[in-house]
C-alpha positions as a Markdown table, in Angstrom:
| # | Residue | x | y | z |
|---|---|---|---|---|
| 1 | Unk | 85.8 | 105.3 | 81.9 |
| 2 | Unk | 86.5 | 102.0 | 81.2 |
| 3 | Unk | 83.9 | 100.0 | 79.3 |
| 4 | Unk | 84.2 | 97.3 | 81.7 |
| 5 | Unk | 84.1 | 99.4 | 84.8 |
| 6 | Unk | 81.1 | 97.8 | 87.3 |
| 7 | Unk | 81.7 | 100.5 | 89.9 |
| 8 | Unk | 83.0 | 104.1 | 89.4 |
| 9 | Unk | 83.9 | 106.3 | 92.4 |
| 10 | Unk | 84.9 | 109.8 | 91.5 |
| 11 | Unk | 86.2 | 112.5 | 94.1 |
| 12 | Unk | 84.1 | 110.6 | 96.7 |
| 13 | Unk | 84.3 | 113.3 | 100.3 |
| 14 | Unk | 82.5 | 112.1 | 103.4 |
| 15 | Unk | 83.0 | 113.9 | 106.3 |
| 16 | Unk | 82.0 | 113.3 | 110.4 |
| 17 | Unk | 81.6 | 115.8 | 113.2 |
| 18 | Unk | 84.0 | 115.0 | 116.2 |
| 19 | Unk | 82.7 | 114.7 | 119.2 |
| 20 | Unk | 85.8 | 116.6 | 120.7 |
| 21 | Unk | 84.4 | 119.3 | 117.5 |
| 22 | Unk | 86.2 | 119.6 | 114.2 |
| 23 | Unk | 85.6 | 117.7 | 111.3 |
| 24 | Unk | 87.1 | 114.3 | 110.9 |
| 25 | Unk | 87.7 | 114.0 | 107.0 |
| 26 | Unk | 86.7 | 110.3 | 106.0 |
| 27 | Unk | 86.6 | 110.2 | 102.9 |
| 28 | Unk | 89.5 | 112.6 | 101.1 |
| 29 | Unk | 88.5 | 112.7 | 97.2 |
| 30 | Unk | 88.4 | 109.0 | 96.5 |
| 31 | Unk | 88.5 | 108.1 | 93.4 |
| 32 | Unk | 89.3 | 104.8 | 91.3 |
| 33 | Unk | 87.3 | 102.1 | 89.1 |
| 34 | Unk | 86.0 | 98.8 | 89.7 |
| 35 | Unk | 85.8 | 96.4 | 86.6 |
| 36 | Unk | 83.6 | 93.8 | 86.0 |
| 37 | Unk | 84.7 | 90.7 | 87.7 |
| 38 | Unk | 87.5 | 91.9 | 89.3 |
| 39 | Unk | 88.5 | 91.5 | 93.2 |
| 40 | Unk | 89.1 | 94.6 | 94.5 |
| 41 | Unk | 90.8 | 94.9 | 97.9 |
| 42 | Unk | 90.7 | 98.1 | 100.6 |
| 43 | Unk | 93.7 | 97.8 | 102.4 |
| 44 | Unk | 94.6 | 99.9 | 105.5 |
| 45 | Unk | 94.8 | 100.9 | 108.9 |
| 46 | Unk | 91.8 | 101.1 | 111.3 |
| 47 | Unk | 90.1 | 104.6 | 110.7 |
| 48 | Unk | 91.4 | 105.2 | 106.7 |
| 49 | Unk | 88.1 | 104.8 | 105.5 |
| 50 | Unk | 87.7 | 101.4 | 104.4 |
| 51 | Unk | 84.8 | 100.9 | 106.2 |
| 52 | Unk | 83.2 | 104.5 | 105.2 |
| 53 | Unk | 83.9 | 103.8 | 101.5 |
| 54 | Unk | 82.1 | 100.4 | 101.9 |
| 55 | Unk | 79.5 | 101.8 | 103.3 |
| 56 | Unk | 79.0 | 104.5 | 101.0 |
| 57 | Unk | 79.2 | 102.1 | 98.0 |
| 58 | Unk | 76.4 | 100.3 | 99.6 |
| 59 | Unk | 73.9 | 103.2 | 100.3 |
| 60 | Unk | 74.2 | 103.0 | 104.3 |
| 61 | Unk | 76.3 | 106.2 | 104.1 |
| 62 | Unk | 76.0 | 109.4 | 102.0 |
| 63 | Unk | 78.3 | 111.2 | 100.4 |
| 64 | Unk | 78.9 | 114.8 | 101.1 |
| 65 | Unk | 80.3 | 115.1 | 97.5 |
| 66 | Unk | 81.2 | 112.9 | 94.9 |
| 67 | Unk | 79.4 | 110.7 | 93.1 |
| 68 | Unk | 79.4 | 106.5 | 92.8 |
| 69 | Unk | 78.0 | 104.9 | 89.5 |
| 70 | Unk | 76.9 | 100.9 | 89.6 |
| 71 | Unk | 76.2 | 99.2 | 86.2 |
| 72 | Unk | 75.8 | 102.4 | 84.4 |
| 73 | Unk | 73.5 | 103.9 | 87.1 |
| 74 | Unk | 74.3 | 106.5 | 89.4 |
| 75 | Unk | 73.8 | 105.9 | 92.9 |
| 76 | Unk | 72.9 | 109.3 | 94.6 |
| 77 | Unk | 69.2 | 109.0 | 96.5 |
| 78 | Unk | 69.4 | 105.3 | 96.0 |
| 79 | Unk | 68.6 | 103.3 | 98.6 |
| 80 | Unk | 70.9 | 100.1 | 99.9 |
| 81 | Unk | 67.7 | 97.9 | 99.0 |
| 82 | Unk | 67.1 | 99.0 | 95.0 |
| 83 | Unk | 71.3 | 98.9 | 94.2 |
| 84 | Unk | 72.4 | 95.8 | 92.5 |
| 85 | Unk | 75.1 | 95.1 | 95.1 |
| 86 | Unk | 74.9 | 92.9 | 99.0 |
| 87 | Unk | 76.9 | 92.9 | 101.8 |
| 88 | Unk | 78.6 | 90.3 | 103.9 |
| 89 | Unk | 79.5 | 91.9 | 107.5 |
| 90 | Unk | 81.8 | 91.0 | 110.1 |
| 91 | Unk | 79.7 | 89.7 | 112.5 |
| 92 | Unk | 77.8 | 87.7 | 109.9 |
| 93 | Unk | 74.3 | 88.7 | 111.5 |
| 94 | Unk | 72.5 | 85.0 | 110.6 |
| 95 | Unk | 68.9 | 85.0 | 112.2 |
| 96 | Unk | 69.4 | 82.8 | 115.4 |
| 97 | Unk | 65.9 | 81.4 | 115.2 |
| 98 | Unk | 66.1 | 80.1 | 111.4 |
| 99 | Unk | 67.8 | 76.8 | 109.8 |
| 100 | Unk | 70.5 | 77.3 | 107.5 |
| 101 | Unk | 68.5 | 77.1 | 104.6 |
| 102 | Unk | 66.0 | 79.4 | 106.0 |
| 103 | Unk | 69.0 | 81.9 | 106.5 |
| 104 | Unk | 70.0 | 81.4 | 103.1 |
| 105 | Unk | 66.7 | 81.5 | 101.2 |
| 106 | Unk | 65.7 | 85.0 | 103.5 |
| 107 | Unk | 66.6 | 86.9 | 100.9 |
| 108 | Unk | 64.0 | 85.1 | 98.2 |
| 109 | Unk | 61.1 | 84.9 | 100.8 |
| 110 | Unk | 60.9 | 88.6 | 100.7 |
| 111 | Unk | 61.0 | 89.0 | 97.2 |
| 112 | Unk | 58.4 | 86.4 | 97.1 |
| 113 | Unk | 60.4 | 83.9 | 94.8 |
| 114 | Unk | 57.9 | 81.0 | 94.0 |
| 115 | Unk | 59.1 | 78.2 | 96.5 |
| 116 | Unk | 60.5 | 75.7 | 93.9 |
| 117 | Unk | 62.9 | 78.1 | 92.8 |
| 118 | Unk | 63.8 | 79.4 | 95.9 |
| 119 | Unk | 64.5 | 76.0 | 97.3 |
| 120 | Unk | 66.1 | 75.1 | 93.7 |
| 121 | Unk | 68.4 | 78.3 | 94.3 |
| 122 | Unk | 69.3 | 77.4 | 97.7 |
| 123 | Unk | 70.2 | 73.9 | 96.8 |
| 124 | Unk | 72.8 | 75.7 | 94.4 |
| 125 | Unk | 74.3 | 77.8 | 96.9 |
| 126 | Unk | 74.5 | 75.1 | 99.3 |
| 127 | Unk | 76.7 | 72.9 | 96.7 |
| 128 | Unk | 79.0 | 76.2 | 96.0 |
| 129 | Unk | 79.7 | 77.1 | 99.5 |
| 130 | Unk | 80.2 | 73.5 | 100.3 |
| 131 | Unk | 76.9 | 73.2 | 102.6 |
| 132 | Unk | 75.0 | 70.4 | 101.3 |
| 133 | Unk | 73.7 | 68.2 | 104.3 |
| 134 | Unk | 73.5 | 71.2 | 106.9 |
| 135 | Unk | 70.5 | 73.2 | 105.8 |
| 136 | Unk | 68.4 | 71.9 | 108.9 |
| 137 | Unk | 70.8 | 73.3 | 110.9 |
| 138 | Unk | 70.3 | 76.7 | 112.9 |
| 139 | Unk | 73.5 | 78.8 | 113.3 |
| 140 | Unk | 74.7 | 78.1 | 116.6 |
| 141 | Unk | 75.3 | 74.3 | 115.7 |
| 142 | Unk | 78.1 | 75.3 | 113.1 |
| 143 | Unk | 81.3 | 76.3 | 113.2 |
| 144 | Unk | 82.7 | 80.2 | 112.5 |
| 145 | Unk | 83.9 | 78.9 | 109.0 |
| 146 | Unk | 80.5 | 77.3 | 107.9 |
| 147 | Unk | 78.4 | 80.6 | 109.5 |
| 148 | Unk | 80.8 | 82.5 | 107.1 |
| 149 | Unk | 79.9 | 80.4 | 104.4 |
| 150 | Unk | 76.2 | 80.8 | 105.5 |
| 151 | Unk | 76.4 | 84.6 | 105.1 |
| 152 | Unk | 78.5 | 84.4 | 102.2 |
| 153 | Unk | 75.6 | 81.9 | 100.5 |
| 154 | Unk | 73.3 | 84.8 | 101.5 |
| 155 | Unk | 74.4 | 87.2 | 99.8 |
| 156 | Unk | 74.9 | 86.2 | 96.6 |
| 157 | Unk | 71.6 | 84.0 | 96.1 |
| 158 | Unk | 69.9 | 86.9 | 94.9 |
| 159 | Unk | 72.8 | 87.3 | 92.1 |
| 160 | Unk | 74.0 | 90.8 | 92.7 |
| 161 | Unk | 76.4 | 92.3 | 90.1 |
| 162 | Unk | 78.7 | 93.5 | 93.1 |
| 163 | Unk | 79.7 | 91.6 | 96.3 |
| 164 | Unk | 80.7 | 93.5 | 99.1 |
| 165 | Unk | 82.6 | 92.1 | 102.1 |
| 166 | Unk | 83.5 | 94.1 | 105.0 |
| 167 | Unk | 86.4 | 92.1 | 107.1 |
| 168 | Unk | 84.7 | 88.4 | 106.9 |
| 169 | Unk | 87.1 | 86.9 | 108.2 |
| 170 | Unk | 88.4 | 88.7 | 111.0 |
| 171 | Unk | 87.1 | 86.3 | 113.7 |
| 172 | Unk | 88.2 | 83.2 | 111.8 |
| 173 | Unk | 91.7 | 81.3 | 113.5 |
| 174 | Unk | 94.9 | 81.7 | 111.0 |
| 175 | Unk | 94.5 | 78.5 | 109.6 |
| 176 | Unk | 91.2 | 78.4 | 108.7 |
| 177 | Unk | 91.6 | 82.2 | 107.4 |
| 178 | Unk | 94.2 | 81.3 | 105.3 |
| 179 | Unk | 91.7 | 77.9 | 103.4 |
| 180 | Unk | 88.9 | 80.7 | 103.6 |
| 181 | Unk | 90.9 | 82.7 | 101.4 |
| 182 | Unk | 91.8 | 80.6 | 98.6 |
| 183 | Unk | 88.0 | 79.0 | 98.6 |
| 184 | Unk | 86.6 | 83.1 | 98.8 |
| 185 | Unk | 88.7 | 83.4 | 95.3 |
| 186 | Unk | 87.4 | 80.2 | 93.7 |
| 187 | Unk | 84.0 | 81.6 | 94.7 |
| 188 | Unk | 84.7 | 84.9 | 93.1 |
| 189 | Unk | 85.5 | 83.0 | 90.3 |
| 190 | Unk | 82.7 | 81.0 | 89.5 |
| 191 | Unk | 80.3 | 83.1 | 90.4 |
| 192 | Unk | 81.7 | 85.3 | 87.9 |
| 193 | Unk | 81.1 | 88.9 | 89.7 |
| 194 | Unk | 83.3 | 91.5 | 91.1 |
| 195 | Unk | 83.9 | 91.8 | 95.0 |
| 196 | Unk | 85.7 | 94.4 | 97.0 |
| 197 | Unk | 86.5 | 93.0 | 99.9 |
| 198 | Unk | 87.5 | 95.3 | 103.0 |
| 199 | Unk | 90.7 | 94.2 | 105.3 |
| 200 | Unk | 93.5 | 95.8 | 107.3 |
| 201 | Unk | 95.3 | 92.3 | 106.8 |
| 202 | Unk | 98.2 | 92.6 | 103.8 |
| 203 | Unk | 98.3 | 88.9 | 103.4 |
| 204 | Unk | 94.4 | 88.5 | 102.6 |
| 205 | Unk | 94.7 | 91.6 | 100.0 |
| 206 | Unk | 98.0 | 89.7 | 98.6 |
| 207 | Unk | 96.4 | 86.4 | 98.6 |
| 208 | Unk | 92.8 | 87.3 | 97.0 |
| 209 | Unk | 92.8 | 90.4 | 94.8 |
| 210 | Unk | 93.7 | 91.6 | 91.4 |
| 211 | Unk | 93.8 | 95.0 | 92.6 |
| 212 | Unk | 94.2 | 96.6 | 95.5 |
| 213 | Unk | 93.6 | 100.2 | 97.3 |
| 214 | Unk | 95.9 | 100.9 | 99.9 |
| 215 | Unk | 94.0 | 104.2 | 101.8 |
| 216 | Unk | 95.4 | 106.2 | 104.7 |
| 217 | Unk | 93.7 | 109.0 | 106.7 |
| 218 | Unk | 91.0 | 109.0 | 103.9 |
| 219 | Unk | 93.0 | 109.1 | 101.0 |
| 220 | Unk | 94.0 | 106.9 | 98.3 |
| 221 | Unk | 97.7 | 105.9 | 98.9 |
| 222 | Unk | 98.5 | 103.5 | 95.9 |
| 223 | Unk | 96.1 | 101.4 | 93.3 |
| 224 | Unk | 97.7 | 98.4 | 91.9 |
| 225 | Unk | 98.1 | 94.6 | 91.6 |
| 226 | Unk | 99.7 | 92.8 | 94.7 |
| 227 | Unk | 103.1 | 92.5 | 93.1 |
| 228 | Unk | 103.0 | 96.3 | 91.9 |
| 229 | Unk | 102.0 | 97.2 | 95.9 |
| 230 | Unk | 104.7 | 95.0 | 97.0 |
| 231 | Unk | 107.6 | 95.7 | 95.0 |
| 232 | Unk | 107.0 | 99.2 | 93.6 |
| 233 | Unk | 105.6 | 101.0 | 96.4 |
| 234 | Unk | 105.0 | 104.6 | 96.0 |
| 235 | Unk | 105.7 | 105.8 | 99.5 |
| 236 | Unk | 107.2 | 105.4 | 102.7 |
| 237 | Unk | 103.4 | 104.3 | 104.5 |
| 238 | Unk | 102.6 | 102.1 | 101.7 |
| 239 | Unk | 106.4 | 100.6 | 102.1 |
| 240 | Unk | 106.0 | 99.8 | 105.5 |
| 241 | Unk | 102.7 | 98.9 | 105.8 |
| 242 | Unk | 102.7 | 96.0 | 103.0 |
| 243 | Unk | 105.0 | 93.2 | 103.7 |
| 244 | Unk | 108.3 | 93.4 | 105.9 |
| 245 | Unk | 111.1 | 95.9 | 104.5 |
| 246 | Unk | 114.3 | 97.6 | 105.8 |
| 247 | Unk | 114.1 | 101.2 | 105.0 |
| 248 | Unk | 117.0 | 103.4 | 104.5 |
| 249 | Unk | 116.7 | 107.2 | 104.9 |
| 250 | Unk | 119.8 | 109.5 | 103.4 |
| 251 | Unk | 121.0 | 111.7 | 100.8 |
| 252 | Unk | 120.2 | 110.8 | 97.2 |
| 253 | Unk | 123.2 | 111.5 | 94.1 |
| 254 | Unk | 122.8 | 109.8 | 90.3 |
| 255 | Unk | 125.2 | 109.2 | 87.8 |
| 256 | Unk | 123.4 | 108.7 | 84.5 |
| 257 | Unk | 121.1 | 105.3 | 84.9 |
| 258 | Unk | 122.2 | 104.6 | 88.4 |
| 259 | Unk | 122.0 | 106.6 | 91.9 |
| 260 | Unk | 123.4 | 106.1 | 95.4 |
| 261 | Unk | 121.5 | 106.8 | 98.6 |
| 262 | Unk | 124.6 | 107.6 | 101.1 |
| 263 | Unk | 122.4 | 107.3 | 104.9 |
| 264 | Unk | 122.6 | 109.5 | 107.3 |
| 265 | Unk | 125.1 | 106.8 | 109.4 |
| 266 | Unk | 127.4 | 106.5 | 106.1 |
| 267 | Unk | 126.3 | 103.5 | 104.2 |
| 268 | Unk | 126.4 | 103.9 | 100.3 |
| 269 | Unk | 123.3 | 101.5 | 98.9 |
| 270 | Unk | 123.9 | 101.4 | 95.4 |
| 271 | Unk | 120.1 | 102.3 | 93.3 |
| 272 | Unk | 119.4 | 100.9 | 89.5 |
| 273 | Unk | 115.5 | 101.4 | 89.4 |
| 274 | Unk | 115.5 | 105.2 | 89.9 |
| 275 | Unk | 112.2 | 107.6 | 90.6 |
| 276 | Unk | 111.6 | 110.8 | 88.5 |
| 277 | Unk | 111.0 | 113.6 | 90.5 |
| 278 | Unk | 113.5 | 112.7 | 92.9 |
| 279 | Unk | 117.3 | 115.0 | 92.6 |
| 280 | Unk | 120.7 | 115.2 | 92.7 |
| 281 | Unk | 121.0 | 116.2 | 96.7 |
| 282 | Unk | 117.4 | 115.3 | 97.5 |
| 283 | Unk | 116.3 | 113.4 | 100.8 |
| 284 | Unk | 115.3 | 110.3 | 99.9 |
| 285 | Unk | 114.9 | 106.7 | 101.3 |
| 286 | Unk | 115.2 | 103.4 | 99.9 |
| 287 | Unk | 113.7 | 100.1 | 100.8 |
| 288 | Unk | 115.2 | 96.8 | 100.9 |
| 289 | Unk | 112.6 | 93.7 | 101.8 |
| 290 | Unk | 114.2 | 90.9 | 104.2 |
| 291 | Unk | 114.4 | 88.1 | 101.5 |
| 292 | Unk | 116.2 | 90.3 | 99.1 |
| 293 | Unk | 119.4 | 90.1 | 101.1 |
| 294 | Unk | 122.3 | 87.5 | 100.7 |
| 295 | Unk | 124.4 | 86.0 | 102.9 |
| 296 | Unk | 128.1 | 86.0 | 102.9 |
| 297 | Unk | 130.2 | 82.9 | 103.3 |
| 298 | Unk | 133.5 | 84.3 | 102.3 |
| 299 | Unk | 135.0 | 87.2 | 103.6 |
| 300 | Unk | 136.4 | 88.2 | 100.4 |
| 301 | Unk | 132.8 | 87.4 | 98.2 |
| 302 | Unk | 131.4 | 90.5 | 97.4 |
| 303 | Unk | 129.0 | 91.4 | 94.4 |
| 304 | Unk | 129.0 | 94.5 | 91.5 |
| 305 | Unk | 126.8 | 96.9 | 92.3 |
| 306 | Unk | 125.1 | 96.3 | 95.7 |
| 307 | Unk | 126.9 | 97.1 | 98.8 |
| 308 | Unk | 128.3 | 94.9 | 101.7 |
| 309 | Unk | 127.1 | 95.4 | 105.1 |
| 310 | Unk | 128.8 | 93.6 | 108.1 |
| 311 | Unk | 125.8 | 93.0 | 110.6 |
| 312 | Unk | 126.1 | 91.5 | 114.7 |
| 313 | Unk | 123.6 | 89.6 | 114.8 |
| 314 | Unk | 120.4 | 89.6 | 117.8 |
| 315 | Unk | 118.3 | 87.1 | 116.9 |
| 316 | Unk | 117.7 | 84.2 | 114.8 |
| 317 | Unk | 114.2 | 82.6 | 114.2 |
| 318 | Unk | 113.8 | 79.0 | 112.0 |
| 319 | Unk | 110.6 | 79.3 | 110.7 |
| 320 | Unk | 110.4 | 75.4 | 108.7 |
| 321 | Unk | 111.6 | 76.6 | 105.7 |
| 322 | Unk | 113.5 | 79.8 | 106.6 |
| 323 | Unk | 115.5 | 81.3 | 108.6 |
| 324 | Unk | 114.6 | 85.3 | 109.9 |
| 325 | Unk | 117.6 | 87.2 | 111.2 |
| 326 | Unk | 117.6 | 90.2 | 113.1 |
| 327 | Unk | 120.6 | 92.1 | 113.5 |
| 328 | Unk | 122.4 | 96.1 | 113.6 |
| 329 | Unk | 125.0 | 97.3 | 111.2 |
| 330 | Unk | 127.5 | 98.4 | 112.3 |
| 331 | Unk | 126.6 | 101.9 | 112.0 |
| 332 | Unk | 123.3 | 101.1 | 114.3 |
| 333 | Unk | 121.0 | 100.5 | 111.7 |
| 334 | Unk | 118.4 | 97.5 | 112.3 |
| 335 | Unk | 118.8 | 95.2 | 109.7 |
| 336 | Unk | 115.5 | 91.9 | 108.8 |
| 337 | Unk | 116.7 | 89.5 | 106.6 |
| 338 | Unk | 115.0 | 86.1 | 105.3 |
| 339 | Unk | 117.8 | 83.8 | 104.3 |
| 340 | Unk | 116.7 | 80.5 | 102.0 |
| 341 | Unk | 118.2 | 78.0 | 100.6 |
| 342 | Unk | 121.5 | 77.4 | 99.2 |
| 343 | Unk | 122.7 | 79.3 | 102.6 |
| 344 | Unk | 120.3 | 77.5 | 105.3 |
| 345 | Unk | 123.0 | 75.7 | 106.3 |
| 346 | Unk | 125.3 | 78.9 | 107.1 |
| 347 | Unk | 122.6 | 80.8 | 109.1 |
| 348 | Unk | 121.4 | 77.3 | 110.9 |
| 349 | Unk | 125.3 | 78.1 | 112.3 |
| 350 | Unk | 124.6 | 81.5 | 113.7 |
| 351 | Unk | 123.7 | 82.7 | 117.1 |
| 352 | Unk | 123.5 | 85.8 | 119.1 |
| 353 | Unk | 126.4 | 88.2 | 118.9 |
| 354 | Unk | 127.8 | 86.7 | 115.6 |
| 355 | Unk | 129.1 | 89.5 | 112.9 |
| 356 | Unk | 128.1 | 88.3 | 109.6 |
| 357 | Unk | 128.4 | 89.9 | 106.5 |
| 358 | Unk | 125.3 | 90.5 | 103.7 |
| 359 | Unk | 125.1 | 91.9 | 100.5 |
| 360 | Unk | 121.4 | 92.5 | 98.6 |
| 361 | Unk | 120.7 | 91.8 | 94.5 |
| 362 | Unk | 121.5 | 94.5 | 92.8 |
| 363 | Unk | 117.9 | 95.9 | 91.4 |
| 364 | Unk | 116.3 | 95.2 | 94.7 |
| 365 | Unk | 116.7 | 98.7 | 96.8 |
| 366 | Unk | 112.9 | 101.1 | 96.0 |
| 367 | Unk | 114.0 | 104.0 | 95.9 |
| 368 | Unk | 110.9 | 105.9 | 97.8 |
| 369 | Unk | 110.6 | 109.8 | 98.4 |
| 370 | Unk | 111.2 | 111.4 | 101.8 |
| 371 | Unk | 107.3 | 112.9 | 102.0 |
| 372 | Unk | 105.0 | 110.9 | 103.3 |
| 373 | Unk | 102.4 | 111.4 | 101.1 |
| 374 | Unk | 101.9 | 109.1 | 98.0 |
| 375 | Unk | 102.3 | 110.1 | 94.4 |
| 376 | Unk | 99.3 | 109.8 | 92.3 |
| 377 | Unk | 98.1 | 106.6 | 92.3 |
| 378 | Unk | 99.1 | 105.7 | 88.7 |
| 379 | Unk | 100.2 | 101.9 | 88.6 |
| 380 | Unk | 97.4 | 100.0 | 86.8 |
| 381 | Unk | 94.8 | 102.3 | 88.2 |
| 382 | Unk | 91.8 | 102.4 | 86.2 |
């Protein structure tokens, strides 16, 4: 274990009846650290377990097996009120009836707090989350950003050693989603304690965490920082479930440091970051994201080691500073590409119907294996 580990989860199994009957496996062996300080994300699907785990770390779900340690103590037969850790749900759940400061300083009233250092602590809170002025308001006279920061302001005035934050954001519109993640982060950072934060949305785990756990069907799929998950992925799911990609299914060959994935329509994309584990003859695929492709202005332009692939093109979106192209290869794969600058002023040119030709940088393909199950989830786990 790591000295610095907060949190430790170790072959955590939770399991639900189904109402149809069976077992629905939650919770598949989870395993994985959480370090002082750090910003963990759960990322996934609806029904991987996010939800279950957070719960479980919490103490509003047990375990059938598997244990979870918090600051050296082990959790098992604790309940969620005696663990050093709070919650901050989706639906925010403020008391209707009480003013903002009320709401905040709830959490002190029933500790019984002497009432200069509650309202002293609340005060504090107020300047972090950027309330100071609305404490005599009640709930329904604030927007959904300022009732997240009222939860938020909640639940860390009684100074846990873990935050826990179960899809806060959901309800929020994109724009103010996208200023409540950067200000969630500075918050993380002053307050100076770890947070795993629950999401199914790839751009607030990219955005916000130092680590992330990408789970599917109850199991853990990859752990690892947001660049790791975005440009090594370790599967096909994790692949196309993080970011936009192209992916490529064929038949794999190597020659010494570099391979060649030949697809099953005939397209040779040339390989120079290779997997171990995956053969000579083996099915593979390889993935390609949108903005690693080039386009062509020349017929005769090519480039050493990456293949050329003429494309008809079915759509072109400007997006203010890019340009997304849709188009199908000539041997009928779909091809997403993200062309920037120098080349704007090509694809500004293009419309529907026009064959254009696009090569890709040469140690951009991922070479990912055919199963859809994950390798261990090595890359920076803890």
């Amino acid at each position: 274990m790591n000295e610095s580990s907060l949190v430790v989860i170790a072959d955590a199994t939770k399991r639900f009846a189904a109402p149809e009957g069976g077992v629905i496996t939650a919770l598949d062996a989870i395993s994985f650290n959480v370090n002082d300080k750090e910003f963990v994300t759960l990322l996934g699907p609806s029904g991987c377990g996010k939800t279950t785990l957070l719960r479980a770390i919490s103490g509003f779900e047990d375990l059938d097996s598997g244990t979870i340690v918090i600051d050296n103590q082990l959790m098992t037969h604790v309940p969620p009120h005696r663990r050093p850790v709070n919650t901050v749900f989706q639906n925010y759940a403020l008391f209707p009836h009480l003013s903002v400061g009320d709401n905040i300083g709830y959490g002190l009233d029933v500790t019984g707090c002497a009432k200069p250092e509650r309202n002293q602590r609340v005060d504090e809170v107020l300047e972090l989350v950027g309330l100071v002025g609305f404490e005599r308001r009640r709930p329904k006279q604030l927007s959904g950003g300022q009732q997240q920061r009222v939860a938020l302001a909640r639940a860390i005035i009684n100074r846990p050693k873990l935050l826990l934050l179960d899809e806060p954001l959901s309800a929020l519109d994109r724009k103010l989603r996208q200023a409540m993640q950067l200000e969630l982060k500075n918050i993380q950072h002053e307050l100076g304690i770890a947070f795993v934060f629950v999401t199914h949305d790839q751009e607030e785990a990219l955005t916000m965490s130092d680590r992330i756990v990408v789970l599917d069907r109850g199991g853990i799929q990859q752990i690892g920082t947001p660049t790791t998950i975005y440009d090594s992925p370790v599967s096909i799911f994790v692949a196309q479930f993080v970011g936009e990609g192209n992916l490529f299914s064929g038949t794999f060959t190597r020659d010494g440091d570099v391979g060649t994935l030949r697809t099953d329509s005939g397209i040779n994309i040339v390989i120079h970051d290779l997997l171990p584990g995956i053969n000579n003859g083996d099915k593979a695929a390889v993935l390609i994201r949108p903005e690693d492709f080039e386009l062509l202005d020349s017929p005769n332009e090519t480039k050493s080691g990456a293949a050329v692939l003429e494309v008809r093109i079915a759509q072109t979106v400007f997006v203010g500073t890019d340009f997304q192209i849709v188009g199908s290869t000539t041997t009928g794969e779909t091809l997403k590409a993200t062309i920037r600058d120098p080349s704007r002023t090509l694809a500004s040119r293009l419309g529907e119907g026009d064959v254009v030709r696009f090569t890709y940088r040469p140690h951009a393909p991922r070479l990912l294996p055919m199963s859809e199950n994950a390798n261990d989830p090595s890359p920076d786990d803890a």
